[in-house]
C-alpha positions as CSV (number, residue, x, y, z in Angstrom):
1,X,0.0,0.0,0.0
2,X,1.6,3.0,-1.1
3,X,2.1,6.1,0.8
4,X,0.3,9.1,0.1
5,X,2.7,11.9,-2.1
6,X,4.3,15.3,-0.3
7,X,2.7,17.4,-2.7
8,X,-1.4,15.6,-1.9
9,X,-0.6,15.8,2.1
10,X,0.2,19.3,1.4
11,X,-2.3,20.1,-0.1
12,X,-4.7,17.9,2.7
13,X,-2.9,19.9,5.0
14,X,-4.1,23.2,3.7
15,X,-7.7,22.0,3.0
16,X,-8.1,20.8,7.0
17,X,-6.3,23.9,8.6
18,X,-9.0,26.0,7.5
19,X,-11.5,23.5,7.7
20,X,-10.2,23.3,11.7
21,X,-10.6,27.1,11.2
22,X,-13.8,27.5,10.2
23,X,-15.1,25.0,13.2
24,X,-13.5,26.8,15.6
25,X,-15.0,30.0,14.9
26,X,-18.3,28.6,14.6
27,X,-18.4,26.4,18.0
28,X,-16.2,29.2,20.0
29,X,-18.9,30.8,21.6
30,X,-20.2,27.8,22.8
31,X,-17.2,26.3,24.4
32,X,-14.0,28.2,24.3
33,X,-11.9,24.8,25.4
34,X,-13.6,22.4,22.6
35,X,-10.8,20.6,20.8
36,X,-12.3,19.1,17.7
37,X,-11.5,15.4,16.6
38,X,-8.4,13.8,15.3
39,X,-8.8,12.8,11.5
40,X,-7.5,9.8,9.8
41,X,-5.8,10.5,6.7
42,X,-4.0,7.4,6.3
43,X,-3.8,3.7,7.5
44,X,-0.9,1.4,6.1
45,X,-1.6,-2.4,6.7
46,X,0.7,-4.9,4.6
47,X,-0.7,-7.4,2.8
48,X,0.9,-10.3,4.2
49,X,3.0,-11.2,6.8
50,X,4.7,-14.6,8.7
51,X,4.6,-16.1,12.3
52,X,5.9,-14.0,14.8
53,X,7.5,-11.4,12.5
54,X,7.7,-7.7,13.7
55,X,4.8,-5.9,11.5
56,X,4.2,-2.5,11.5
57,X,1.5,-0.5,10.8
58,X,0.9,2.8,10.7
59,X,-1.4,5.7,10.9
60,X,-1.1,9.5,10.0
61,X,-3.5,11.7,11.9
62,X,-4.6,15.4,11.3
63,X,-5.1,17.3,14.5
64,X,-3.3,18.8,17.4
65,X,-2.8,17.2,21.2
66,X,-1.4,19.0,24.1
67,X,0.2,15.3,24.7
68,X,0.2,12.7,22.5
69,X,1.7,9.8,24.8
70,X,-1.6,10.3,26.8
71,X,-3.4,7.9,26.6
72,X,-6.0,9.6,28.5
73,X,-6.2,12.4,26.4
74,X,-5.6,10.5,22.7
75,X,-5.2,6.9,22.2
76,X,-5.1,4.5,19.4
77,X,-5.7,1.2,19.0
78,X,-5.6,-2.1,16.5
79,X,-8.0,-4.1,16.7
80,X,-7.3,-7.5,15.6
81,X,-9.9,-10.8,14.9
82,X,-7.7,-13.4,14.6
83,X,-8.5,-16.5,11.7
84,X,-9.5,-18.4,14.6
85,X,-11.8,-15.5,15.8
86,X,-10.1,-14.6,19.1
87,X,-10.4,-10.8,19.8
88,X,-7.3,-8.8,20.8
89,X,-6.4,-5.3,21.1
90,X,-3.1,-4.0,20.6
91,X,-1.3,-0.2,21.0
92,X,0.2,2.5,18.8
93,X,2.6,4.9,19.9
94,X,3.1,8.3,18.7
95,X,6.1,8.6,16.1
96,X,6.6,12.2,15.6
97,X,4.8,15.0,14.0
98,X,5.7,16.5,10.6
99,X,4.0,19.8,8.9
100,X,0.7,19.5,11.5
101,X,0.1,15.5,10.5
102,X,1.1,13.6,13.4
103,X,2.7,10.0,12.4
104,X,1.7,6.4,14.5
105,X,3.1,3.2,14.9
106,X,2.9,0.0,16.5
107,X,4.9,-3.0,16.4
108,X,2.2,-6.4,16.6
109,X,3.5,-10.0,16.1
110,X,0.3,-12.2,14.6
111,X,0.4,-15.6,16.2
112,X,-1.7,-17.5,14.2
113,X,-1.6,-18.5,10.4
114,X,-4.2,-17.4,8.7
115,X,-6.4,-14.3,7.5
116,X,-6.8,-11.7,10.2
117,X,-8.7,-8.8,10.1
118,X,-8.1,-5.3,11.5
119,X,-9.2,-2.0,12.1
120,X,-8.1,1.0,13.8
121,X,-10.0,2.6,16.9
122,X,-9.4,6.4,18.2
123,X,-9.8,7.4,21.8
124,X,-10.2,10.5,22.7
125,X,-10.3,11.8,26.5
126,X,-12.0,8.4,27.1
127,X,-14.2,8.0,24.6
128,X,-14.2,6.2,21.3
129,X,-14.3,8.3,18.8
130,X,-13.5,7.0,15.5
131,X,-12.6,3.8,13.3
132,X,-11.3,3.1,10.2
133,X,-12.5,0.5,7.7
134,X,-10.8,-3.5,8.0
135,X,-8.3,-4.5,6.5
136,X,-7.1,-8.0,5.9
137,X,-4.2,-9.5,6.7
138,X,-2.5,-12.8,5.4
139,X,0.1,-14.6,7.7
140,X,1.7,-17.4,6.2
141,X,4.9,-19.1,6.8
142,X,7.8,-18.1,4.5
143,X,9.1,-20.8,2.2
144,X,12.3,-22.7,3.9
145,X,12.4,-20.5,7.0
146,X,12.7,-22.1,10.2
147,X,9.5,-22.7,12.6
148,X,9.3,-20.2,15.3
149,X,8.9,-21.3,18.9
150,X,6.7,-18.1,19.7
151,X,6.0,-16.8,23.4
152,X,7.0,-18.3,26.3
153,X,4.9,-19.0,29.4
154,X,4.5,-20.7,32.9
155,X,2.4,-23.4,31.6
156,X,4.7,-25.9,33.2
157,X,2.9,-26.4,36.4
158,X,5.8,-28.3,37.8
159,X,7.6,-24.7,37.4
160,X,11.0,-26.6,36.0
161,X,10.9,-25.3,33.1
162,X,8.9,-22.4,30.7
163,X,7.1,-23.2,27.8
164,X,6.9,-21.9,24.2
165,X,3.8,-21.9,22.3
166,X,5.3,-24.3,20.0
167,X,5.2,-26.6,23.1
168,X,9.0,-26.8,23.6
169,X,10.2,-26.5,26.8
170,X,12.8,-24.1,28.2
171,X,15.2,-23.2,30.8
172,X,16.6,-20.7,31.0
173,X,20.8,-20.0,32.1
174,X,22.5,-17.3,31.8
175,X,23.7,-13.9,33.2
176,X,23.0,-10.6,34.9
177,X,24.2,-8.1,32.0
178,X,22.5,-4.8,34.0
179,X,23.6,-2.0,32.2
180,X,26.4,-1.2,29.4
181,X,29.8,0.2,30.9
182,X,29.4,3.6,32.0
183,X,32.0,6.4,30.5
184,X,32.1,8.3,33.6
185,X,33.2,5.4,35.7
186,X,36.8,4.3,35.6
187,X,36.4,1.0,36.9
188,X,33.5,0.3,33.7
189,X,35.2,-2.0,31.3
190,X,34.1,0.2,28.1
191,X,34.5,-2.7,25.5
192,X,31.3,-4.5,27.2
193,X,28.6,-3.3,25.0
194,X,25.9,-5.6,24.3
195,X,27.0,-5.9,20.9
196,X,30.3,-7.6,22.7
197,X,28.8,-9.5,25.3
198,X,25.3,-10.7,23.7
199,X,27.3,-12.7,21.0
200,X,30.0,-14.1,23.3
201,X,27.4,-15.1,26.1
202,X,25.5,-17.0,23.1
203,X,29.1,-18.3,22.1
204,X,29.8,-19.8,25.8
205,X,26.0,-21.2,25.4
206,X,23.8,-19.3,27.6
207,X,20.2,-18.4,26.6
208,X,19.1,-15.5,28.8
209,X,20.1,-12.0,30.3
210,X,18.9,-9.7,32.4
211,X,19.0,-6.0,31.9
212,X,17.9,-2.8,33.4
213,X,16.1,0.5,32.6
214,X,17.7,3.2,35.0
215,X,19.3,6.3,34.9
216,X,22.4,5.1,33.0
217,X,21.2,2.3,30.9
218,X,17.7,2.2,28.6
219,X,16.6,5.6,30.6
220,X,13.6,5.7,28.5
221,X,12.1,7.7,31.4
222,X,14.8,9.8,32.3
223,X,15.4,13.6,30.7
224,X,18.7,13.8,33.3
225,X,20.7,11.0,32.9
226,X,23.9,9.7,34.7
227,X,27.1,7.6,34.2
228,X,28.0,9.5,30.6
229,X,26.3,7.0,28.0
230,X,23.2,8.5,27.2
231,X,23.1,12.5,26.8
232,X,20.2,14.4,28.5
233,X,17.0,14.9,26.4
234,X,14.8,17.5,28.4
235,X,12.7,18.4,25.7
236,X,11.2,14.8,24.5
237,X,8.8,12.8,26.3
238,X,10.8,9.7,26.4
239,X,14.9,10.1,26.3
240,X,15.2,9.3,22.4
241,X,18.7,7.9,23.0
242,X,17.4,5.0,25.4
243,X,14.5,4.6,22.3
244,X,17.6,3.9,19.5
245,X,19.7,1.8,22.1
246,X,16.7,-0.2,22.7
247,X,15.2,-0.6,19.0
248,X,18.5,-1.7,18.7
249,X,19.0,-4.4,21.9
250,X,15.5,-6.1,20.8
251,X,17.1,-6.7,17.4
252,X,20.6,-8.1,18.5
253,X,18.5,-10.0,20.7
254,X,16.7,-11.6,18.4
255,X,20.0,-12.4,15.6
256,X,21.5,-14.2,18.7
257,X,18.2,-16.6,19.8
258,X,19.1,-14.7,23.3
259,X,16.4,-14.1,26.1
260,X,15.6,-11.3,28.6
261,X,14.3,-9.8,32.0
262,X,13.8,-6.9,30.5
263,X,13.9,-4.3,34.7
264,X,12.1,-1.5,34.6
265,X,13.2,0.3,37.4
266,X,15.9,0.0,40.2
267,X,15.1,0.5,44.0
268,X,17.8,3.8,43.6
269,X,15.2,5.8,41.3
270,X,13.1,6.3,43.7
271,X,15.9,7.4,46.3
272,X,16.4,10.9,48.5
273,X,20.3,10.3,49.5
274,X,23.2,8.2,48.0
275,X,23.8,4.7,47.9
276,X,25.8,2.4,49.5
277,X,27.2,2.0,45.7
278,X,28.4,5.5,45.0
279,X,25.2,6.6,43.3
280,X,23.8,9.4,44.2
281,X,20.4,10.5,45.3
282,X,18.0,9.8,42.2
283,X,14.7,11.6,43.4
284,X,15.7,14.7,42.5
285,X,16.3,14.1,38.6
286,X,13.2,12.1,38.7
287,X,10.9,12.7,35.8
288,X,8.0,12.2,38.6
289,X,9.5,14.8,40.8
290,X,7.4,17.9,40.7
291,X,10.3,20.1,40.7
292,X,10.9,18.4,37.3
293,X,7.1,18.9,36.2
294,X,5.7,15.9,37.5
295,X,2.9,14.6,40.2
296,X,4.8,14.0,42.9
297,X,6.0,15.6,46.2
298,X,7.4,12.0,47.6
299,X,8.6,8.8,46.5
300,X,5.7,7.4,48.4
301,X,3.4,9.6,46.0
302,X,4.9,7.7,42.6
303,X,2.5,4.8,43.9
304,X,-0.5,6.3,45.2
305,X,-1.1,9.5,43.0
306,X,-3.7,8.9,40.5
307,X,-1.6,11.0,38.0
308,X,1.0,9.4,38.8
309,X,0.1,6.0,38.1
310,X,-1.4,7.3,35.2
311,X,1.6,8.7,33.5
312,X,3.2,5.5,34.0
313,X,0.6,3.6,32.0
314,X,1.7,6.0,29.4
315,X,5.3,4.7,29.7
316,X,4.1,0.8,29.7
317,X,1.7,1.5,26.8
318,X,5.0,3.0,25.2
319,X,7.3,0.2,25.4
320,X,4.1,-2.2,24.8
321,X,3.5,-0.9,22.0
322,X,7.0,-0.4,20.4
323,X,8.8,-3.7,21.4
324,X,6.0,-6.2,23.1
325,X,5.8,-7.8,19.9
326,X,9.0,-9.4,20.4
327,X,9.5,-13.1,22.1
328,X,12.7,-12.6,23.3
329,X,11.6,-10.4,26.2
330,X,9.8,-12.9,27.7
331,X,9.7,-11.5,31.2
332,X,8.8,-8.0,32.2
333,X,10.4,-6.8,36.1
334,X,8.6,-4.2,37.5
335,X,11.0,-3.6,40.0
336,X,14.7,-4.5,40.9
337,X,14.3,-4.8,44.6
338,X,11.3,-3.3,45.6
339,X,11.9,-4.0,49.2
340,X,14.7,-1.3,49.6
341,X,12.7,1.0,47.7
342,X,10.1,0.6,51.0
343,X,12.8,0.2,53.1
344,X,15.2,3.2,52.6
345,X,12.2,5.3,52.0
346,X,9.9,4.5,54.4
347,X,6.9,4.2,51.8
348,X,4.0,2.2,53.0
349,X,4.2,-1.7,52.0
350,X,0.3,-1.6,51.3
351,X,0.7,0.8,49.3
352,X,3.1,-0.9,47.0
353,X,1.4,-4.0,46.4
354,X,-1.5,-2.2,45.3
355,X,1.0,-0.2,43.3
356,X,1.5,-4.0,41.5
357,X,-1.6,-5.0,41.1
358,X,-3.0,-2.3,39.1
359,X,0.1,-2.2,37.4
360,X,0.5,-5.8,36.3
361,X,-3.5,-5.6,35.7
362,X,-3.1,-2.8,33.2
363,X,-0.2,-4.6,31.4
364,X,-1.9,-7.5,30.6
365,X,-5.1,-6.1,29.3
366,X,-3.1,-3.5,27.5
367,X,-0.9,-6.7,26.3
368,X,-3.2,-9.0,25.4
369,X,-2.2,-9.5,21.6
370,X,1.4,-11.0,23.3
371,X,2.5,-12.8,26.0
372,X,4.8,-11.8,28.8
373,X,5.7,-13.0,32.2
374,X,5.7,-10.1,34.9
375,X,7.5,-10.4,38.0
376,X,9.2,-8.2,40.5
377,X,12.1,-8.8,42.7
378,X,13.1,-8.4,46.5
379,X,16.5,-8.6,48.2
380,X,16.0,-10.1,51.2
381,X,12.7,-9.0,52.8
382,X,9.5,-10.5,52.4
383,X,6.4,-8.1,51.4
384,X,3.1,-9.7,52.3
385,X,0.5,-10.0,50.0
386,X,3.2,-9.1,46.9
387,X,3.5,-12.5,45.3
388,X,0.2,-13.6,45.5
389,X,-0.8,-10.9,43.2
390,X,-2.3,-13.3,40.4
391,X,-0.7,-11.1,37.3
392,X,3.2,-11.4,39.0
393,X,3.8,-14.5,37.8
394,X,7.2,-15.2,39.0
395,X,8.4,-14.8,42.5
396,X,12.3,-13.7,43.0
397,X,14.7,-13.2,45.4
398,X,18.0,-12.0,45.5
399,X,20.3,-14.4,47.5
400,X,24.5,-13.3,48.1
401,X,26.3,-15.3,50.2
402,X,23.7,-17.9,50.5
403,X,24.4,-19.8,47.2
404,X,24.4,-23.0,49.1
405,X,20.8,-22.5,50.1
406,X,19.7,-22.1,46.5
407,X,17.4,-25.5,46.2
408,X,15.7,-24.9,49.7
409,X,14.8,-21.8,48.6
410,X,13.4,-22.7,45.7
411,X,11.3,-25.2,46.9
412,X,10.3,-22.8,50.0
413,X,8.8,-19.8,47.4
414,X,7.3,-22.6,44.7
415,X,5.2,-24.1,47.8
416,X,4.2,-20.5,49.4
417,X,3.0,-18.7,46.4
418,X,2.1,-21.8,44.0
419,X,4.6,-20.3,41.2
420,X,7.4,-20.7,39.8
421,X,10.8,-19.1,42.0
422,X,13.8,-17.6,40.4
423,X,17.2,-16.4,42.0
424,X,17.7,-13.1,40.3
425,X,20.8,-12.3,41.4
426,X,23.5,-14.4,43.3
427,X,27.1,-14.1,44.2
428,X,29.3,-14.6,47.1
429,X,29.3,-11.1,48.3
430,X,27.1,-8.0,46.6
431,X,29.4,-5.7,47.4
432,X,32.5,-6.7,45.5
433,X,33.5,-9.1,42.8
434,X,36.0,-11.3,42.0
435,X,39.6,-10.7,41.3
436,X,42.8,-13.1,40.2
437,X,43.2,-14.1,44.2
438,X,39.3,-15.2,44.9
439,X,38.6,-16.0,41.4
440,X,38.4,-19.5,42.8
441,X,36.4,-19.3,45.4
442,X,33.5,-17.0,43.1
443,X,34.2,-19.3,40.4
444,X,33.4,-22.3,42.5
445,X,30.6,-20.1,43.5
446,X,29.1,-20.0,40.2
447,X,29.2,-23.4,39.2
448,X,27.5,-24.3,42.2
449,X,24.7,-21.8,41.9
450,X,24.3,-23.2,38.2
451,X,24.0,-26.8,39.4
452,X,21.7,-26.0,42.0
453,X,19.3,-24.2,39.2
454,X,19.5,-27.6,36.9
455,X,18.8,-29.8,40.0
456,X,15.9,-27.7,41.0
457,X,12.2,-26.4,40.6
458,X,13.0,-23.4,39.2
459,X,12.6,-22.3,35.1
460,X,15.7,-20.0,35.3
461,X,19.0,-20.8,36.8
462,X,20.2,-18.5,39.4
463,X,21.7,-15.7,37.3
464,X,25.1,-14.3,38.7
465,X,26.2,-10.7,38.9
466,X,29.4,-9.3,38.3
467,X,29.2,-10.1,34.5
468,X,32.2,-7.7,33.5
469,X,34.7,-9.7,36.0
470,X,33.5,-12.9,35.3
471,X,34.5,-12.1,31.6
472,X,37.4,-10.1,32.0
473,X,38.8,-13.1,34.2
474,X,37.8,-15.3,31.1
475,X,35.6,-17.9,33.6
476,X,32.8,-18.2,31.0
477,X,33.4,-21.6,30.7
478,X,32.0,-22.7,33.7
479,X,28.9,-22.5,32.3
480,X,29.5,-25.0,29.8
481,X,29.3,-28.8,32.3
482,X,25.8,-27.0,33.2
483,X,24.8,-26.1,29.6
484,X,25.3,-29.5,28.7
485,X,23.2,-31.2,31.0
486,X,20.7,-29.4,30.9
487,X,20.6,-29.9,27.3
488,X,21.1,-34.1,27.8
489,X,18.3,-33.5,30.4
490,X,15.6,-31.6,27.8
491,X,16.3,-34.5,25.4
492,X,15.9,-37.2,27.6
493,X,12.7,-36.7,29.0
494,X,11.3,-34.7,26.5
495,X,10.8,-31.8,28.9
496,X,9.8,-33.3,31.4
497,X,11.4,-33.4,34.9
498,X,10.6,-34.7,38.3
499,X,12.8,-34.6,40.9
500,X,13.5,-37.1,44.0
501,X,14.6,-37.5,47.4
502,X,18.5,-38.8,47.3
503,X,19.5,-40.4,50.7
504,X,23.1,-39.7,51.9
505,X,25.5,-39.2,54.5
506,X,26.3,-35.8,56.0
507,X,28.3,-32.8,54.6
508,X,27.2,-33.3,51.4
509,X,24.5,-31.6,49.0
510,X,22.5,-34.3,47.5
511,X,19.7,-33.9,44.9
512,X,17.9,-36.0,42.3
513,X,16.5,-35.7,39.1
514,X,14.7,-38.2,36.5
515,X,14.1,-37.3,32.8
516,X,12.5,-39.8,31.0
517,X,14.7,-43.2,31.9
518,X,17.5,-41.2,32.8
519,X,17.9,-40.9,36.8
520,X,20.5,-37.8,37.9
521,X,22.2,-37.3,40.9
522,X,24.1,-34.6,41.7
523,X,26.7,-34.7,44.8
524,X,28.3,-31.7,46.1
525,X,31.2,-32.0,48.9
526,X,31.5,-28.8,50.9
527,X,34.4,-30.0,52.8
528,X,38.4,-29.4,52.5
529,X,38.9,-33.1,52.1
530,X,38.0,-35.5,50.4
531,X,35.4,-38.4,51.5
532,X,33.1,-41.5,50.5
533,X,30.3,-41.2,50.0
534,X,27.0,-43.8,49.5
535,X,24.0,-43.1,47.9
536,X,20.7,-44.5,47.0
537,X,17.5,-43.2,46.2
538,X,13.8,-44.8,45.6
539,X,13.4,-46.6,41.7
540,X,10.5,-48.9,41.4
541,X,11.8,-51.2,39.0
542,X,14.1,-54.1,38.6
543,X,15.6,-53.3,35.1
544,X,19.1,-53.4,35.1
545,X,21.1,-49.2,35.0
546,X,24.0,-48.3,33.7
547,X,25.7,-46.3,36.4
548,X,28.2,-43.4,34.7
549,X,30.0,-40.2,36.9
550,X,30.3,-37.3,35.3
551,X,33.2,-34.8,35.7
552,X,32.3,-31.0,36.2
553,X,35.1,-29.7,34.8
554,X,36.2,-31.9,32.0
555,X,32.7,-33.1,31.3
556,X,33.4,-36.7,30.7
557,X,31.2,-39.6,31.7
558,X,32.9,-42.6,32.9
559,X,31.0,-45.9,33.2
560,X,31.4,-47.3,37.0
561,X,29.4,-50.3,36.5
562,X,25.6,-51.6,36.2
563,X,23.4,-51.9,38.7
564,X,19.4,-52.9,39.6
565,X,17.7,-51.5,42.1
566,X,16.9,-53.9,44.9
567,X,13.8,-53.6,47.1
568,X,12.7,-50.5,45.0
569,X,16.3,-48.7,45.8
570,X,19.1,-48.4,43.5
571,X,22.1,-48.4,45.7
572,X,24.9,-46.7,44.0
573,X,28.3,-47.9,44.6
574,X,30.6,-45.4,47.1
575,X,31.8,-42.7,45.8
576,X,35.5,-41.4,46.4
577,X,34.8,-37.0,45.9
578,X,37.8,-34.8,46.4
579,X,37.2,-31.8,48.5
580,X,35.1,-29.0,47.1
581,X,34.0,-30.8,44.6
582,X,30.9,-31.7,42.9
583,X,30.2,-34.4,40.9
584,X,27.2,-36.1,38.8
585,X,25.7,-39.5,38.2
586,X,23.8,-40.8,35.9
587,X,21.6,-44.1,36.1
588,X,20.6,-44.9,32.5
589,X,17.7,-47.6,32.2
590,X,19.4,-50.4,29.7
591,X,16.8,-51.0,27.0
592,X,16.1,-54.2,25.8
C-alpha cells in the first residue's frame, strides 16, 4: 500500500487547517476549550506477513494534542480478529509530527496462520471516537524458514521449566548483563557493550540475560541522565537515545536466539540520598518529581497518585506498543528490589502492592495481543500480599552469600506462592566481585549456583552478577558442564522433569533428578577433604542401570558399573569425591 505523495498531504494539510478554522469559529462561543476530533488520513496495513515477525502499521493523523503519549487524552488502538476468531487489542505509539500531520506506529506480532482482520479505533479523552475500515491481513509461513517457537509462558505447572507456544520446553541459564559500561566510571570495562557481550554469552552457550532501565542504561524515562552514555533529552517525552539503544537491543537479541528480563526500574530511582554503591540520590532528577514537572511531592506519591500511576501507564503503553511484539523479552520486572525502595524510604508496604496489582493488571489487558511473564524482585525482605498478586507471575529473590541454600529456597517460594521461584541475582558477596586471588572461590561459587538451578524447581537458573569480572577473568566456561546437561536432560525426557529425594550421609548436597529413563544425581562436597560417600534413592523397577560419573570440569562420563535397584532402591556404589568438589551420576535404564 503505497504512501500518500508530499505534494497531496500538502495540499490535505491546507484543506483541513482552514476547515479546523472555520469550526472553531463557529463552536467558539459555545465552548472556548472544545478541541475538535483527530482525522484519519492514512492507514498502512501490509498485505501479508509470517509467524511471529515484527509488523508494522501505521497511521497518519490530522489534529493537534497538548500530549500525544496520553493515553488519557488520545489513544489508538488495533483491533485485531484473529482466523480463529479470538479478539485482541493491541497499542500504537506516537512517532513524531511532521507539517501538522502527526505519524503512529505500532509494532504487533500475529500468532496464528491465517487471514486476520483489522481496524483502527481512536480514543479520545476516554471516549471512542472513531474507526477506520478493516483490513485484511495474510500470515503465512515463509518458504524454507525455520518454525518459530513463539511466546514463552509458565504453563509448566511443575515450574521446571517455561514453555513456548510451539510446546517446547525451556530453561533458561545465563547472566545478569545490568547495564552497558558507563564512561564516567573508571572502573566500567568500556568494550562491554551488548553488541560484545550478547554474541560471546551466546558463544559460551547461555540463553538468557537480564538487563535494566535506570538512569544510565535504557533511561527511557529519564530527561537527566547519569554515568555518561546516554546524553540528557529535556525536551522529548521519552529520552530518544534509550529509544535507539533499545530498538536496537531487541534486534541483536533476536540475531543471537538470546532471552531477557527486560527491569524497569531499580530501587535507587526512587531514592532521597546516596547509595551504599556511590550513586547518588536519584529523586531529585526524577521525571515524577514535581520540581521536574511531574505529580509527585514524595517517592511514596509515585505509587498512590492517580496521575501518577497514570503517566506510568503511558510509559508501559509506550514500550508495549513499540517492542511487546518481540518473544525474546519474555519476562517483564517491575522492580529490581522493591523492598529497599520501602525500606530506605519509608513508603508504606500496602501501598506498594496495590502499586502492583493495578500495574500488572493494566499490562496485561493492554498486552493481550502477546504474551509476557511479569515479575518483581526483593532482596532479602519479604512483602506480604506481593506474590500472590495473580498477574506477577514469577516470585524472585536475590540471594548473596547464601548460594548454598539455592534449592531450599526454591522449593520454600514454589510451595508458598504456587509459582514458579527464580534467584535473580547471586554471588558470594554483593558488594565486590571477583579478582585473580578469589577468582576460585567465586568461580566455584558460580558453578555451584548453576547446578543447583539444573537440580531444581525453578525455570531460570540462578543468574550471577558481576558479568564484566566474570568475563574479564575469562571464567565463562563454567557454564558449559551445566549447559550440557541441561541440554542431555531436555532430550531425555522430553521436557519433562521430576525430581527425588537422594539419601546420603552428612556434609554433602545431594539432589535428584529423573528425565524420562535417565535418573541424575548430583553430589556436592563442601568440605576441605576428600570423603566417600553412599548413595541411594527410591526406583521402582528391577531393570538393570548403567551407572556413569560425570566430571564437572572436563565433562566426561565414565562408566562405573551396572546396577538394579533392589527392594525399589538403586544403591549406587561409594563414591570417592575430592574436597570442594561436585560431581554427577547418571543411572541410565538399559533398554532391551
Amino acid at each position: 500500500m503505497k504512501t500518500p505523495s508530499f505534494a497531496f498531504l500538502l495540499c490535505l494539510l491546507l484543506f483541513l487547517t482552514q476547515f479546523a478554522k472555520a469550526q472553531s469559529n463557529r463552536t467558539s462561543k459555545i465552548d472556548s476549550h472544545k478541541k475538535s476530533g483527530a482525522i484519519l488520513l492514512k492507514m498502512n496495513v501490509p498485505k501479508t506477513t509470517t509467524p511471529y515477525a515484527k509488523t508494522v502499521i501505521s497511521a497518519i493523523l490530522f489534529g493537534s494534542f497538548e500530549n500525544p503519549f496520553n493515553q488519557f487524552e488520545i489513544a489508538l488502538d488495533l483491533q485485531i480478529v484473529s482466523p480463529s476468531g479470538a479478539k485482541f487489542q493491541h497499542p500504537f505509539y506516537f512517532d513524531r509530527s511532521i507539517f501538522g500531520l502527526s505519524i503512529w506506529k505500532t509494532h504487533w506480532a500475529p500468532r496464528e496462520l491465517g487471514t486476520y482482520k483489522v481496524s483502527l479505533l481512536i480514543t479520545q479523552e476516554g471516549k471512542a471516537m472513531k474507526k477506520s475500515a478493516e483490513y485484511s491481513l495474510l500470515v503465512e509461513e515463509e518458504v524454507g524458514s525455520e518454525p518459530q517457537d513463539g511466546f514463552l509462558s509458565t504453563t509448566d505447572a511443575s515450574f521446571w521449566t517455561l514453555e513456548f507456544e510451539s510446546g517446547k520446553k525451556f530453561r533458561g541459564i545465563g547472566i545478569n548483563l545490568a547495564w552497558e559500561p558507563r564512561p564516567d566510571v573508571p572502573f566500567d570495562i568500556q568494550s562491554y557493550t551488548y553488541d560484545f557481550l550478547i554474541p560471546l554469552y551466546k558463544e559460551k552457550g547461555m540463553n538468557m540475560i537480564s538487563t535494566w532501565m535506570c538512569p544510565w542504561n535504557l533511561p527511557l524515562e529519564w530527561k537527566i541522565t547519569a554515568g555518561g552514555r546516554y546524553p540528557n533529552d529535556t525536551t522529548n517525552t521519552y529520552n530518544q537515545f534509550a529509544i535507539q539503544r533499545m530498538d536496537f537491543l531487541v534486534n541483536l537479541l533476536e540475531e543471537n536466539k538470546m532471552y531477557a528480563k527486560l527491569t524497569l526500574d531499580y530501587f535507587g530511582a526512587l531514592s532521597t540520598k546516596p547509595d551504599e554503591f556511590g550513586n547518588p540520590a536519584f529523586w531529585p532528577r526524577n521525571n515524577y518529581n514535581v520540581n521536574l514537572g511531574g505529580p509527585a511531592t514524595t517517592p511514596e506519591e509515585f505509587f498512590t497518585l492517580e496521575a501518577a500511576k497514570q503517566q506510568y501507564k503511558n510509559r508501559l503503553r509506550y514500550i508495549i506498543s513499540r517492542w511487546g511484539y518481540s518473544p525474546y523479552i519474555p519476562i517483564v520486572e517491575f522492580w529490581d528490589e522493591i523492598d529497599n525502595v520501602i525500606n530506605d524510604g519509608n513508603i508504606n508496604a500496602a501501598k506498594v502492592v496495590d502499586w502492583h496489582k493495578e500495574m500488572s493488571a493494566y499490562w496485561k489487558s493492554t498486552d493481550n495481543a502477546h504474551s509476557h511473564i511479569l515479575t518483581t524482585s526483593i532482596s532479602d525482605s519479604l512483602i506480604a500480599g506481593l506474590f500472590t498478586i495473580p498477574d506477577i507471575q514469577l516470585s524472585q529473590e536475590h540471594l548473596y552469600g547464601q548460594t548454598g541454600t539455592i534449592h531450599e529456597v526454591v522449593n520454600k517460594y514454589n510451595s508458598m506462592f504456587n509459582k514458579p521461584f527464580i534467584v535473580g541475582e547471586f554471588s558470594v558477596n554483593s558488594q565486590r566481585g571477583p579478582s585473580e586471588s578469589s577468582l576460585p572461590t567465586y568461580d566455584r561459587d558460580l558453578r555451584t549456583g548453576l547446578w543447583f538451578g539444573v537440580f531444581s524447581p525453578t525455570p531460570i537458573y540462578p543468574l550471577t552478577w558481576w558479568w564484566q569480572d566474570y568475563t574479564q577473568l575469562d571464567t565463562l566456561g563454567s557454564f558449559a558442564p551445566s549447559v550440557q546437561i541441561t541440554e542431555q536432560m531436555l532430550s531425555a525426557g522430553q521436557g519433562t522433569f521430576e525430581g527425588f529425594e537422594v539419601t546420603k550421609g552428612q556434609n554433602v548436597n545431594a539432589f535428584g533428578v529423573q528425565t524420562g529413563n535417565s535418573y541424575w544425581v548430583y553430589i556436592r562436597n563442601f568440605l576441605y577433604n576428600e570423603i566417600t560417600v553412599k548413595a541411594n534413592f527410591p526406583l521402582e523397577d528391577t531393570s538393570p542401570y548403567k551407572i556413569m560419573r560425570y566430571n564437572t570440569i572436563t565433562q566426561e562420563y565414565t562408566v562405573l558399573t551396572t546396577l538394579s535397584p533392589v527392594d525399589n532402591v538403586l544403591f549406587l556404589p561409594p563414591l570417592l569425591i575430592d574436597e570442594l568438589t561436585e560431581i554427577i551420576i547418571l543411572a541410565q535404564k538399559v533398554m532391551e
